[in-house]
C-alpha atoms as one frame of an Amber mdcrd trajectory, in Angstrom:
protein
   0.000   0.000   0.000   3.142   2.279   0.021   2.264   3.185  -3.352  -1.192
   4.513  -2.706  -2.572   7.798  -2.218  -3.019   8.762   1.028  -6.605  10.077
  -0.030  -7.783   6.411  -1.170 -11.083   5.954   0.808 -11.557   1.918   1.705
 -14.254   1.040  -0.715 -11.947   2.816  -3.594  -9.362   0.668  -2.573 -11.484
  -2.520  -2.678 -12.103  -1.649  -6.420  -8.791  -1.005  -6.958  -7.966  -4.167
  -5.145 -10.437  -5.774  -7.369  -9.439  -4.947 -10.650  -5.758  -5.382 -10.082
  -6.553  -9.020  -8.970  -8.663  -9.207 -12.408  -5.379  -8.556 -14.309  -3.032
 -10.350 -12.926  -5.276 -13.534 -13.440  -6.207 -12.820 -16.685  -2.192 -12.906
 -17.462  -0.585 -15.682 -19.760   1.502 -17.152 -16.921  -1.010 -17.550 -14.202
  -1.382 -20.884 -12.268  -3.796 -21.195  -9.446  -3.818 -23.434  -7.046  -5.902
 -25.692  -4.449  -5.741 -28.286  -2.199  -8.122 -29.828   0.113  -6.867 -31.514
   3.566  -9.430 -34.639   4.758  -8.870 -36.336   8.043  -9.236 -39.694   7.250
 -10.279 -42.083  10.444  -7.962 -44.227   9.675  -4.386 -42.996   9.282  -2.828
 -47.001   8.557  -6.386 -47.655   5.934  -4.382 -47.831   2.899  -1.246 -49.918
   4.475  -3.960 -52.048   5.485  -5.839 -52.731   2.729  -2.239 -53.358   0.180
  -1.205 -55.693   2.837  -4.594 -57.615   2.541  -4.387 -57.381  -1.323  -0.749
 -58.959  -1.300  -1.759 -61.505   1.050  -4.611 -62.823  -1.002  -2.374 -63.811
  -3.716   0.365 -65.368  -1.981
């Protein structure tokens, strides 16, 4: 915000804000990213359930 005019009111700079996230997603090189953390009951469920699927065979 060092850049900013000290007059900016706080609704101008929410459009500002706004609009300068609009272009910098809109550029060429623009990746964005997610991820989504489940808890899982469990925390051995898949070691479990290969070591039942090996043992089956053998």
């Amino acid at each position: 915000m060092a850049y900013l005019p000290f007059y900016l009111t706080p609704e101008e700079f929410e459009v500002f804000q706004a609009d300068h996230e609009k272009q910098i997603k809109s550029g060429e090189h623009f990746h964005e990213w997610s991820s989504n953390n489940i808890e899982e009951i469990n925390r051995y469920g898949a070691l479990q359930f290969s070591l039942l699927s090996s043992l089956i065979p053998a």
